[in-house]
C-alpha positions in Angstrom: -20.4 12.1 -0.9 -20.0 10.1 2.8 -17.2 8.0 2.5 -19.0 5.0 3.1 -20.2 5.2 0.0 -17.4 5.2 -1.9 -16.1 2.1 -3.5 -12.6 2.8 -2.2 -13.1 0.1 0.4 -14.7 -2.6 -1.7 -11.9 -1.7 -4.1 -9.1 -2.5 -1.1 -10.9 -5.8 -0.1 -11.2 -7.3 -3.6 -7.0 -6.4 -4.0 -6.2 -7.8 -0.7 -8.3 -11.1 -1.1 -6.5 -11.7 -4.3 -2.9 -11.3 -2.7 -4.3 -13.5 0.4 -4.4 -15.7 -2.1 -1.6 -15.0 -4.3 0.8 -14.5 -1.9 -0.4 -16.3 1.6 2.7 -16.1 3.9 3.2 -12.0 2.6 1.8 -8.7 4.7 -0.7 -6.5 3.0 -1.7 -3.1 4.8 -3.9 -0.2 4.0 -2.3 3.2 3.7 -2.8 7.3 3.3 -6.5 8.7 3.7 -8.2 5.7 3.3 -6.7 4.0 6.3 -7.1 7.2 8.2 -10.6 7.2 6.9 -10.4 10.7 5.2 -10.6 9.3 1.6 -12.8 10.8 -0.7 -14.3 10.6 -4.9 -10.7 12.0 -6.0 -8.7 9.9 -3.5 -6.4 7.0 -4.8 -6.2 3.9 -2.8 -2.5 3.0 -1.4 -1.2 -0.2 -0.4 2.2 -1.4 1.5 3.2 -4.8 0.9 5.7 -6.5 3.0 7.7 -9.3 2.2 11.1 -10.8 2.7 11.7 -12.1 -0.6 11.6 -9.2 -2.7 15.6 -8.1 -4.1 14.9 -4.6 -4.7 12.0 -2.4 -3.4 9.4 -0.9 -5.8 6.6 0.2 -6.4 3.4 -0.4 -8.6 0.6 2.1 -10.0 -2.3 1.2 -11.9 -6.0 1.7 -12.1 -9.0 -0.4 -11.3 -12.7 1.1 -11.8 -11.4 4.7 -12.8 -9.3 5.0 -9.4 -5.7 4.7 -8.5 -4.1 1.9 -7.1 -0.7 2.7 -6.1 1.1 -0.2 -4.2 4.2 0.1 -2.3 6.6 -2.7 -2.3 8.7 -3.6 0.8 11.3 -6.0 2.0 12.6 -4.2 5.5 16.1 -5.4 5.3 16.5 -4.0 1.6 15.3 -1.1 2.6 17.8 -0.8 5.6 20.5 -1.4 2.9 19.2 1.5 0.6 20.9 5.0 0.7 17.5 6.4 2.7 18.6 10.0 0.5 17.8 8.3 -2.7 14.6 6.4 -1.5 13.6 9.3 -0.1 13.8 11.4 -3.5 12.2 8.0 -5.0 9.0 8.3 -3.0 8.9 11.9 -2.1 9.2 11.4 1.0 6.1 9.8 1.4 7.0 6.4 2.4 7.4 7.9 6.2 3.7 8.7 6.1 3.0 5.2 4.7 4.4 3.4 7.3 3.1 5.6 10.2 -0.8 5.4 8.6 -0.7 1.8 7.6 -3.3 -0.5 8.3 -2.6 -4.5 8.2 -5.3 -5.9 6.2 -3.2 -9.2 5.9 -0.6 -10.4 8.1 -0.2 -13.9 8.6 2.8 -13.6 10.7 
């Protein structure tokens, strides 16, 4: 199936209008495959979300029409803080990949 056919996209939009909303003055970028446009049926939808009054980072899975929404929450000078060996056994070391695919959807700054 072309990936313009999938709903990962209309997925992404209908989550980042609702933190427009939610959280106007925040960042809100699109990550992994579907920002590099290599997505497909089995792919989940990731999501980095910047903000500067978060204490700790985190993140946040769930699922939304059968596919997974896994959302990574970020506040830069936290993370500078953090031991980068522990955040890096946290994530897998994915988070590098996050940061070097994403895709700002939302960035009012």
């Amino acid at each position: 199936m072309p990936s313009d056919t999938l709903p990962h996209r209309n997925i992404a939009n209908i989550i980042s209008t609702q933190f427009m909303h939610h959280f106007p003055d925040e960042s809100l970028s699109i990550s992994g495959s579907l920002a590099v446009n290599h997505h497909n049926r089995n792919s989940d939808i990731d999501l980095l979300y910047l903000s500067e009054k978060l204490s700790n980072n985190f993140k946040i899975v769930f699922y939304y029409q059968e596919i997974r929404i896994y959302i990574v929450c970020l506040n830069r000078a936290v993370l500078l803080r953090e031991s980068y060996q522990n955040w890096l056994q946290y994530y897998n070391c994915s988070i590098f990949s996050y940061l070097t695919s994403a895709i700002s959807c939302y960035d009012p700054h």
